[in-house]
C-alpha positions in Angstrom: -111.5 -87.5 -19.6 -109.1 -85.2 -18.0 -106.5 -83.4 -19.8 -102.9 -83.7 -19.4 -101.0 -80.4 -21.5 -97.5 -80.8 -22.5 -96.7 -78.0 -19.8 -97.8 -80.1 -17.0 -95.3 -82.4 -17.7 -92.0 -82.2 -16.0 -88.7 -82.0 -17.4 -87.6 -85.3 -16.6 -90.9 -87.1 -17.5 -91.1 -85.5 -20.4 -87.4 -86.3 -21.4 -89.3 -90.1 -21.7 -91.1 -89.3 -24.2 -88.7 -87.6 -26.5 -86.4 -91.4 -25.4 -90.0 -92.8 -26.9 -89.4 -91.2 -29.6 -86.2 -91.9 -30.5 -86.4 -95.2 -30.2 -88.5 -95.6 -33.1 -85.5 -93.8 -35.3 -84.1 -97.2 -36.0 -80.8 -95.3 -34.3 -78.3 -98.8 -33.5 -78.6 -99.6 -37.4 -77.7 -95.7 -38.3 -75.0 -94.6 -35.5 -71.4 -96.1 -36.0 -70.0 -94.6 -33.2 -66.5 -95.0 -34.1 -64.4 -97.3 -36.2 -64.8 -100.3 -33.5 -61.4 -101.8 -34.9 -59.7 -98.5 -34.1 -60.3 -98.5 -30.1 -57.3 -97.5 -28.2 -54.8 -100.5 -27.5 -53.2 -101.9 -24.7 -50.1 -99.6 -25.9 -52.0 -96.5 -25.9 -54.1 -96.9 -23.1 -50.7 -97.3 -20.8 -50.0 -93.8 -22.3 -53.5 -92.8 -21.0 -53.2 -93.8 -17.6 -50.1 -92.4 -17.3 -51.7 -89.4 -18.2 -54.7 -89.9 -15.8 -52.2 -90.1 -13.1 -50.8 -86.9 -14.0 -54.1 -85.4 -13.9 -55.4 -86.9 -10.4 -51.9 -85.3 -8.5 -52.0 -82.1 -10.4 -55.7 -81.1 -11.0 -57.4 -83.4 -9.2 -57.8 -80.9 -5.9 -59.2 -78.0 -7.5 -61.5 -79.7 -9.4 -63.2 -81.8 -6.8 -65.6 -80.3 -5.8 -67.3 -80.4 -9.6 -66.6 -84.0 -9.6 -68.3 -84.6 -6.4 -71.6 -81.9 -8.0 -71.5 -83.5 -11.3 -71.5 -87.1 -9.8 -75.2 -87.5 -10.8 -76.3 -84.7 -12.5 -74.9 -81.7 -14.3 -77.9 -80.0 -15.8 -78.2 -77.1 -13.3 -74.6 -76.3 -14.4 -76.0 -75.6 -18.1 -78.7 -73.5 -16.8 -76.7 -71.5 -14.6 -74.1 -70.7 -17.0 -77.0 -69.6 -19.1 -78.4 -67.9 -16.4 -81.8 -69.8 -17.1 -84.2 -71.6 -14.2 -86.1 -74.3 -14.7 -89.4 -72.4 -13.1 -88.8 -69.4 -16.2 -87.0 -71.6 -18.9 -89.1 -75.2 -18.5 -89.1 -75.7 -22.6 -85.0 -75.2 -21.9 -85.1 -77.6 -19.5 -86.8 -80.4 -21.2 -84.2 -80.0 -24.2 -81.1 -80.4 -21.8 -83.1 -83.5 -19.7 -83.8 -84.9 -23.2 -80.6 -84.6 -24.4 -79.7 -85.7 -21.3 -81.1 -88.9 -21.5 -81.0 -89.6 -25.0 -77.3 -89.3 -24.7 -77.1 -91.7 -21.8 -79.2 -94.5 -23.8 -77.0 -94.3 -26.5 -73.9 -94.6 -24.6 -75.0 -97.3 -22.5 -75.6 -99.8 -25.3 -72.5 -99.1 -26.9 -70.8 -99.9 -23.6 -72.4 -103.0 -22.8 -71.2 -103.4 -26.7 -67.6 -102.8 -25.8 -67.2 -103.7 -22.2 -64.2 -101.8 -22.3 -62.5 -101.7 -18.3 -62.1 -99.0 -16.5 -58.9 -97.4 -15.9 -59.4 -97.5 -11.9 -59.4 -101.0 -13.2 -56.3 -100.9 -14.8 -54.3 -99.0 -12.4 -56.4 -98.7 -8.7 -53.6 -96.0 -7.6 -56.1 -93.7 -9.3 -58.2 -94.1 -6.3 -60.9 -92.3 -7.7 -63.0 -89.7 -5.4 -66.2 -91.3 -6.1 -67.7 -94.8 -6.0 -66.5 -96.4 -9.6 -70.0 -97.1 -11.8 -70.2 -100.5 -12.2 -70.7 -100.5 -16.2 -68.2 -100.2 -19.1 -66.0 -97.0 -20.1 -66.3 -96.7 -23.5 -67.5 -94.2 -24.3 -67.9 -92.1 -22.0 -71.4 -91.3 -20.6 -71.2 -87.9 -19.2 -68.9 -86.9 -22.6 -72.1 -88.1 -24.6 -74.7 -86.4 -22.5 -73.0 -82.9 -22.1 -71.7 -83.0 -25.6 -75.3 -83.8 -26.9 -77.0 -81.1 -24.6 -74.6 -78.0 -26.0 -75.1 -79.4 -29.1 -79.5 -79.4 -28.8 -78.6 -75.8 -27.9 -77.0 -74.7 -30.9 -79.7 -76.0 -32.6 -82.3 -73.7 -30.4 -80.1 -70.9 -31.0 -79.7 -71.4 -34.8 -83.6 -71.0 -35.0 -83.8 -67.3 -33.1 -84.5 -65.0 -35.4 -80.7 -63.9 -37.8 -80.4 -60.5 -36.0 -80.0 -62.1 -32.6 -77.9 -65.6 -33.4 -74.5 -63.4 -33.6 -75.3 -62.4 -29.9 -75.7 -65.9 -28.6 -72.5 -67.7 -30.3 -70.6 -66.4 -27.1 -73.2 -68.8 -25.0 -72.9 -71.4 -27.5 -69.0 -71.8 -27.3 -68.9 -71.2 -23.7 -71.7 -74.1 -23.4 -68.9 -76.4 -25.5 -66.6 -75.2 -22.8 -68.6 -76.5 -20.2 -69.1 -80.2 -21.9 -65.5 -80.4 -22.3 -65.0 -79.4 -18.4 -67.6 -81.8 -17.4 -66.4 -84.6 -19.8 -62.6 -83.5 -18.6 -63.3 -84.0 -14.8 -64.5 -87.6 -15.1 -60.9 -88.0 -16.5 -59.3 -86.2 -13.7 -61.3 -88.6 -11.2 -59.6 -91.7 -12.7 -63.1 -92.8 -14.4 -62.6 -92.2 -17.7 -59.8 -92.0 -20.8 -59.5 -89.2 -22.8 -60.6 -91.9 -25.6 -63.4 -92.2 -23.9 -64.2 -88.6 -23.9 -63.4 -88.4 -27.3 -65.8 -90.9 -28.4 -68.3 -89.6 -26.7 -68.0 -86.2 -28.7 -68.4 -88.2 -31.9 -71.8 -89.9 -30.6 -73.0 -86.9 -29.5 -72.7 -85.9 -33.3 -73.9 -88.6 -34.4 -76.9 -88.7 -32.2 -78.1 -84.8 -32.8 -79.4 -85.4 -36.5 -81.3 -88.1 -35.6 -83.3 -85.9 -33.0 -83.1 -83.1 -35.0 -85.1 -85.1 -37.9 -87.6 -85.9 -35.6 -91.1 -85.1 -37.1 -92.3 -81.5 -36.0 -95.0 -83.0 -33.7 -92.8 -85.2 -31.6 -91.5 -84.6 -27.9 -88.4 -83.0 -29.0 -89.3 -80.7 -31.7 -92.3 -79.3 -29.4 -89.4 -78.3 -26.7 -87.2 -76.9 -29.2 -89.9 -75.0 -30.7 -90.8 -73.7 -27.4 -87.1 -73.2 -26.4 -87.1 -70.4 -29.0 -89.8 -68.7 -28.3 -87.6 -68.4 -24.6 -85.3 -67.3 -26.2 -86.1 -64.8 -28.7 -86.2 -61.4 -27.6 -89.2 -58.6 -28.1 
């Protein structure tokens, strides 16, 4: 029969079977997300539009041109600040499209669980940039998936050998930097609250021990494993 390797797999294929994976973690009986009683009320979410408002006349200009980029995918901006490719760092890749997609599974059923409305919703002078997705808000997706993918990172850099992991905590805080940017433009757009965000920070948390106790032959620990080795110098 022919032979199929892990490395003829691409990232985003084999980000399916890592989702394969974790599906058989029994993860909706062991993530909590937040305390559900506790999501923002009508009072506070006023106070977050107002502040969403605020954000779309003063920041909105300069940053749209990463809302516009980060629409539909905002991998590439991981790997660049890293200064990795997909062609030299594929094990890399498959961690950030698996945490990619992880993140967005997770997120989604807790929004169809919530079915909380949008603030475009709420207040249409937001008049968001970009078409409004036509799911829930809470919590927010992109928070969850660039949250979870810095977060897969730290846990490729904790396993480089003790010398070097003082040398990469720079990349790893700057990588955080980046999730918040990403998570903070969907904000300045008008399609998400900064509750949203927030939440999306504590899934993200939530979701990395589950991957992380993943046996060592499954989808995920195979690309960290092999994530190191890209990243550990001679």
């Amino acid at each position: 029969p022919p032979v199929f390797p892990d490395r003829n797999w691409s990232a985003d294929w084999f980000a399916w079977r890592v989702l394969v994976d974790f599906v058989q973690t029994k993860w909706t009986t062991v993530i909590t997300l937040l305390d559900w009683t506790k999501m923002p009320n009508f009072t506070s979410v006023a106070d977050e539009i107002d502040n969403l408002v605020t954000a779309a006349q003063d920041e909105r200009a300069d940053a749209l041109d990463e809302i516009l980029s980060q629409a539909e995918e905002f991998t590439s901006y991981f790997l660049n600040l890293m200064a990795a490719k997909p062609t030299s760092y594929p094990a890399t890749t498959r961690v950030l499209n698996a945490a990619s997609l992880v993140g967005l599974l997770v997120a989604m059923n807790w929004k169809a669980h919530f079915n909380r409305p949008r603030a475009s919703q709420l207040c249409p002078a937001l008049l968001p940039p970009i078409a409004v997705p036509g799911h829930a808000s809470y919590p927010s997706g992109h928070s969850t998936q660039a949250h979870l993918m810095a977060l897969c990172m730290g846990q490729v850099f904790a396993l480089l050998p003790p010398a070097q992991q003082p040398q990469m905590q720079p990349m790893q805080a700057d990588l955080w930097v980046l999730a918040d940017r990403i998570a903070r433009n969907r904000e300045i757009a008008g399609l998400h609250y900064p509750s949203d965000t927030a939440a999306g920070i504590v899934l993200a948390n939530q979701i990395l021990p589950l991957l992380s106790g993943m046996a060592a032959t499954s989808a995920y620990q195979t690309a960290i494993a092999n994530a190191v080795t890209e990243w550990t110098w001679p």
